[in-house]
RODO-2510 file (C-alpha; in nm, 4 decimals, decimal comma):
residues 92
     n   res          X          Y          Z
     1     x    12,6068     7,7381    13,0434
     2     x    12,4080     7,8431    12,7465
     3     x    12,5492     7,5402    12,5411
     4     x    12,3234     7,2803    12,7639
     5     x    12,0227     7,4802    12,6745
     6     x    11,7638     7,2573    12,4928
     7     x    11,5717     7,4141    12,2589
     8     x    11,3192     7,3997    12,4611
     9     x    11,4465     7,6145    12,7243
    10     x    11,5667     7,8474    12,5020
    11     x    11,1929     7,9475    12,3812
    12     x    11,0940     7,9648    12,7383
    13     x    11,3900     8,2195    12,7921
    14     x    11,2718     8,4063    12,4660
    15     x    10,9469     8,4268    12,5677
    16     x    11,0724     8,6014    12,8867
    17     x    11,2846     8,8351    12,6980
    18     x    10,9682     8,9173    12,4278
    19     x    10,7337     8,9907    12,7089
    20     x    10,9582     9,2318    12,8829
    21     x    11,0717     9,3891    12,5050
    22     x    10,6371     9,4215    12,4601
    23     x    10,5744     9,5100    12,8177
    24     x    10,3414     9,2264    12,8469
    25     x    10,2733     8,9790    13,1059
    26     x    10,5293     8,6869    13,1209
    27     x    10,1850     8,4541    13,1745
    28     x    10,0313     8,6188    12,9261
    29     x    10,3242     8,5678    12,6233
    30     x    10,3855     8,2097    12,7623
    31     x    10,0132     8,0988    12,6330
    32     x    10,0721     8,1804    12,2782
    33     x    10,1078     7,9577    12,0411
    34     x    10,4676     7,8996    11,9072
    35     x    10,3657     8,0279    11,5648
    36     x    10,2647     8,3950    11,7036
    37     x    10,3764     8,6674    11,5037
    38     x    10,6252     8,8749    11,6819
    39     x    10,5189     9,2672    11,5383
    40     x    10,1291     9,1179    11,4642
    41     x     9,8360     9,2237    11,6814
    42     x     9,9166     8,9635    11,9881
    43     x    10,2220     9,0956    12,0796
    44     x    10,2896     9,4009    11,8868
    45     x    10,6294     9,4283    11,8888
    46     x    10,7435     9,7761    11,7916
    47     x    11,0434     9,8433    11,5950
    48     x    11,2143    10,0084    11,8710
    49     x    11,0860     9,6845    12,1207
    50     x    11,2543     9,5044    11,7780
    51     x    11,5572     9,6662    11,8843
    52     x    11,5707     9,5723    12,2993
    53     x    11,4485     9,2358    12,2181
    54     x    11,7664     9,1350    11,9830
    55     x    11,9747     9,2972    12,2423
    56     x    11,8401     9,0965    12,5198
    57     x    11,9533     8,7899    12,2771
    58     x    12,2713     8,9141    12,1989
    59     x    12,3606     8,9579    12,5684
    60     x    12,2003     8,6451    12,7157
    61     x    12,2652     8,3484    12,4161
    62     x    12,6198     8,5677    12,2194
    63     x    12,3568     8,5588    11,8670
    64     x    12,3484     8,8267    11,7304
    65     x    12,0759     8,7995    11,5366
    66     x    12,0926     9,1203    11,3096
    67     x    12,3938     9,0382    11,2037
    68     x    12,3370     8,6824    11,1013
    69     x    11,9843     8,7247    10,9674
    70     x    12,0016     9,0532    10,7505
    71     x    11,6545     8,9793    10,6300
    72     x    11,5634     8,9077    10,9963
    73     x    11,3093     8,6457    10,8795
    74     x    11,3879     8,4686    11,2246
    75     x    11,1641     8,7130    11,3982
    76     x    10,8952     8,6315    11,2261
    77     x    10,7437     8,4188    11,5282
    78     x    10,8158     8,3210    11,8735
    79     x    10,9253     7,9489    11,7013
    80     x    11,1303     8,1232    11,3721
    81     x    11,2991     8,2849    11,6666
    82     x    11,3944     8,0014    11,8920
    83     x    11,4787     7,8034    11,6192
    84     x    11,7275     8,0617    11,5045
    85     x    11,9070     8,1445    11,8110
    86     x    11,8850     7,7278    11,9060
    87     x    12,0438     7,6227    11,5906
    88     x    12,3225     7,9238    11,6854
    89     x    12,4010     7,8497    12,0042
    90     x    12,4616     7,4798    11,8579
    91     x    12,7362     7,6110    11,5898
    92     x    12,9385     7,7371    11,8865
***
């Protein structure tokens, strides 16, 4: 199922997964901009929010994102984010 997912959809599924990881509104994290920093002062990530969020991704795309990113510059925004776990669902 997840290999049909456009990119697209993916950031719409991400920005599900962020929302609930932040506690924010869904409607709320869906109005950002793309380029949003994950941990700046819009959504405020935490590191232990960090944590839940790359879970999430692990157990609803199979990326695991820590592993693959050791730097984890792919949480840098909502886009660095989709981007990374689009381009991995791809390789699969």
């Amino acid at each position: 199922m997840t290999d049909t997912l456009d990119r697209a959809a993916v950031e719409r599924e991400l920005r599900s997964m962020i929302a609930e990881a932040a506690r924010l509104e869904p409607e709320v994290v869906a109005e950002l901009p793309a380029d949003t920093d994950l941990f700046g002062p819009e959504i405020a990530l935490t590191s232990l929010a960090g944590v839940t969020l790359l879970g999430a991704v692990d157990a609803r795309f199979g990326v695991d994102v820590a592993t693959l990113d050791l730097s984890l510059d792919s949480l840098q925004s909502i886009a660095t984010l989709a981007d990374f776990v689009a381009t991995h669902l791809q390789d699969r």
